[in-house]
py3Dmol code that shows the C-alpha trace and the ligand (Angstrom):
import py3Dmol

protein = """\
ATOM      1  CA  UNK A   1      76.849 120.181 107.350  1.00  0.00           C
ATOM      2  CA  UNK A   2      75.266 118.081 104.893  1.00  0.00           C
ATOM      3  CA  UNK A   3      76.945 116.853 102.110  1.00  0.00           C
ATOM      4  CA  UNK A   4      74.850 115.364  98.845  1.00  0.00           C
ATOM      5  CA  UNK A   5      77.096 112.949  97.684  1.00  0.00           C
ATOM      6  CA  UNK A   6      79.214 110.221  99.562  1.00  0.00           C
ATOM      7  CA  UNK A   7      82.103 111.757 101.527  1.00  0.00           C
ATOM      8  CA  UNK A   8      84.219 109.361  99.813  1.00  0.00           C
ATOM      9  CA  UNK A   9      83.626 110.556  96.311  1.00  0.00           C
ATOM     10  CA  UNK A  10      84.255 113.997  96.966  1.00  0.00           C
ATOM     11  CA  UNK A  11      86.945 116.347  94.617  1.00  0.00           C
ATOM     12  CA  UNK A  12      89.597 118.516  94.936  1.00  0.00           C
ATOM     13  CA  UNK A  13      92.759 119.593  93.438  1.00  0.00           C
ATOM     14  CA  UNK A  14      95.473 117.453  95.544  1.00  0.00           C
ATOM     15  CA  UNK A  15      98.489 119.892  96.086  1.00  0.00           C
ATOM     16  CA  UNK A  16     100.882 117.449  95.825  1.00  0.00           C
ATOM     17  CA  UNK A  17      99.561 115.729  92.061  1.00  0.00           C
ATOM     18  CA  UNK A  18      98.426 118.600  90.806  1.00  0.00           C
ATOM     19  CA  UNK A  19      95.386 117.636  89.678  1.00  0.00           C
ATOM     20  CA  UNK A  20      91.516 116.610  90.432  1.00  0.00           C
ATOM     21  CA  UNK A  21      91.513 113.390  93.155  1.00  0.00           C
ATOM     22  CA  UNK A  22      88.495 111.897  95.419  1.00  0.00           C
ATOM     23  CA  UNK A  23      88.611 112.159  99.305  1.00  0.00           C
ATOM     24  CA  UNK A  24      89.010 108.307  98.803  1.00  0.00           C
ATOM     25  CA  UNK A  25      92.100 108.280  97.528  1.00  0.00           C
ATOM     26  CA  UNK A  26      93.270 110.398 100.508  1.00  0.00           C
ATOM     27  CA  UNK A  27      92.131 107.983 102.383  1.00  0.00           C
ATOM     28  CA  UNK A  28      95.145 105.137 101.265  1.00  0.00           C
ATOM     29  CA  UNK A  29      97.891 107.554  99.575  1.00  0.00           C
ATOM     30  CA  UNK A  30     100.359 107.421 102.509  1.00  0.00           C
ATOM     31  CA  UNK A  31     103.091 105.482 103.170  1.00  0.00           C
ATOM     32  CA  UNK A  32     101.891 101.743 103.606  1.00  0.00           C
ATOM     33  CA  UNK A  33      98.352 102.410 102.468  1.00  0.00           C
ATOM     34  CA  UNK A  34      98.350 104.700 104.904  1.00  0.00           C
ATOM     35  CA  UNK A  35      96.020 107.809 104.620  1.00  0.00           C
ATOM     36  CA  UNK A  36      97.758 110.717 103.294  1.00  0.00           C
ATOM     37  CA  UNK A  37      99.467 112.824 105.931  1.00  0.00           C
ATOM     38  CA  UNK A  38      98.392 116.341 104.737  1.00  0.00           C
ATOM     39  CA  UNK A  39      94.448 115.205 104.529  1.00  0.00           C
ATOM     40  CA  UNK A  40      93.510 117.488 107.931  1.00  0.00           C
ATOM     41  CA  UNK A  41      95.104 120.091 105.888  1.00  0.00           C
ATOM     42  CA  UNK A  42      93.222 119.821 102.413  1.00  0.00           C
ATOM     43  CA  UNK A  43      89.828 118.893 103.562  1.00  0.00           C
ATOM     44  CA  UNK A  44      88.735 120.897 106.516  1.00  0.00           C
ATOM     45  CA  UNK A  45      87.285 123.633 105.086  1.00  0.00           C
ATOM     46  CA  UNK A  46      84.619 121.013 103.278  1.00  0.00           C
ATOM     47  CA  UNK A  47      83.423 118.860 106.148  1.00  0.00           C
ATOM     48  CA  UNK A  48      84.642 117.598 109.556  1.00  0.00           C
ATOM     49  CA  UNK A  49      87.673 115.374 108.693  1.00  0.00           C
ATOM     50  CA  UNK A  50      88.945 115.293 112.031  1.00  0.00           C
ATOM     51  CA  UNK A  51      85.625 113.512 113.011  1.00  0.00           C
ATOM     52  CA  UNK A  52      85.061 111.280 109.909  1.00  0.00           C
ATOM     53  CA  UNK A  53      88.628 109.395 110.518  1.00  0.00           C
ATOM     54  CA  UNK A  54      88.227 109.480 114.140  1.00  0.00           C
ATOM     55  CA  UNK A  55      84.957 107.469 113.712  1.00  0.00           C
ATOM     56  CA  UNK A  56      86.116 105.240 110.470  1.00  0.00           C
ATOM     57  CA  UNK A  57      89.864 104.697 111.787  1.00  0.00           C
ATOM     58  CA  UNK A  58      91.476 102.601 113.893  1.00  0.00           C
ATOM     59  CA  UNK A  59      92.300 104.563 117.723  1.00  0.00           C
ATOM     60  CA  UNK A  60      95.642 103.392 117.538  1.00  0.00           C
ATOM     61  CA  UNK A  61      96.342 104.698 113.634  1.00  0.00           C
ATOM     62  CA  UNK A  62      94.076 108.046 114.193  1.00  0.00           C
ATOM     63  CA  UNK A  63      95.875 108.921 117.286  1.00  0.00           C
ATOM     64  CA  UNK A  64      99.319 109.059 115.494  1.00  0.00           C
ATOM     65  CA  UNK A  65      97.549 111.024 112.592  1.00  0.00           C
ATOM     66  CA  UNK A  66      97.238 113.732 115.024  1.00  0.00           C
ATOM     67  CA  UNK A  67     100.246 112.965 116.269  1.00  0.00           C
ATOM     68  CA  UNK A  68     102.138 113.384 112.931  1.00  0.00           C
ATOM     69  CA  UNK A  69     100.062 115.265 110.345  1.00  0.00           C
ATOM     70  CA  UNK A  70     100.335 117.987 108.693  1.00  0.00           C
ATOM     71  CA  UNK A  71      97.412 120.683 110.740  1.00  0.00           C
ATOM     72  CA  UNK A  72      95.381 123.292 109.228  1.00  0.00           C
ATOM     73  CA  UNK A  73      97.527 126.789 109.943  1.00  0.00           C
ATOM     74  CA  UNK A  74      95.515 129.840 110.038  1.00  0.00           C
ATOM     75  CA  UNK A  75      96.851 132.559 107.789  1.00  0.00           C
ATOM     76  CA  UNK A  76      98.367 134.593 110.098  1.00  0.00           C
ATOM     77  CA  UNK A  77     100.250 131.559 111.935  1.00  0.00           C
ATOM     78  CA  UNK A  78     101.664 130.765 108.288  1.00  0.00           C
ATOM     79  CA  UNK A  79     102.475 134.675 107.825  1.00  0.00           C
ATOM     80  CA  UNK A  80     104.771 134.553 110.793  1.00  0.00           C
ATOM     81  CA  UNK A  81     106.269 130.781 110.162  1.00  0.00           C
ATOM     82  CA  UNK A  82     107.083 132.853 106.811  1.00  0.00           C
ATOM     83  CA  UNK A  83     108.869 135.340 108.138  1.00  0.00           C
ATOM     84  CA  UNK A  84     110.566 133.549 110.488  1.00  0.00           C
ATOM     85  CA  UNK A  85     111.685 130.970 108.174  1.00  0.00           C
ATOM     86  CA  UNK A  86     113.309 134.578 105.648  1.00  0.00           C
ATOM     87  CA  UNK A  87     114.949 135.555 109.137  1.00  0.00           C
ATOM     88  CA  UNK A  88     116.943 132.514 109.439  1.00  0.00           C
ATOM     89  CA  UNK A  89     118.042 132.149 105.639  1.00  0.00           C
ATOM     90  CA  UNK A  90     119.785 135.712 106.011  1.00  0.00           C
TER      91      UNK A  90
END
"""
ligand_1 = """\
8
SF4
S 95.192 114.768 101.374
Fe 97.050 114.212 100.252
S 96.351 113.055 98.480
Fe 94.591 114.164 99.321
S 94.486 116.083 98.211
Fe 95.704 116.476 100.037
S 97.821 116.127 99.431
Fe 96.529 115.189 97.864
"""
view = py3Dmol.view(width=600, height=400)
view.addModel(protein, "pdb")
view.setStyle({"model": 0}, {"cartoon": {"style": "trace"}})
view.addModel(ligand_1, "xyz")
view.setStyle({"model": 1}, {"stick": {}})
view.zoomTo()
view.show()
């Protein structure tokens, strides 16, 4: 994919604000400066995340992204974590 502006400076609409950010502030909104735990989530559908901060992060700090982030669900997978989450409240 290419992209015609820097990664960085790329836009959305950040779920948890509620309104227009850059990828670059994804980058340090976690805890500590840390990147932002849902950013797998909110950005791979516009360009290979996974791969950017695997090549611009630290091993040590991408490995316990993946270890502890929050992972692009497909829509059936969050269909059923629905469902089972309405069986358990009854
Ligand atoms: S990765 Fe975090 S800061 Fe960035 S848009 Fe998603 S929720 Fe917002």
């Amino acid at each position: 994919m290419s992209l015609d502006q820097p990664i960085e400076d790329l836009e959305r609409r950040c779920p948890r604000l509620g309104s227009s950010i850059s990828f670059q502030y994804c980058l340090i909104s976690g805890e500590d400066d840390f990147v932002c735990w849902k950013i797998l989530d909110c950005w791979w559908e516009t360009f290979d995340v996974e791969r950017y901060l695997k090549k611009n992060m630290p091993e040590a700090e991408f490995n316990h992204l993946m270890a502890t982030a929050d992972k692009p669900k497909n829509k059936i997978s969050s269909i059923i974590e629905i469902i089972e989450k309405a069986k358990k409240g009854r």
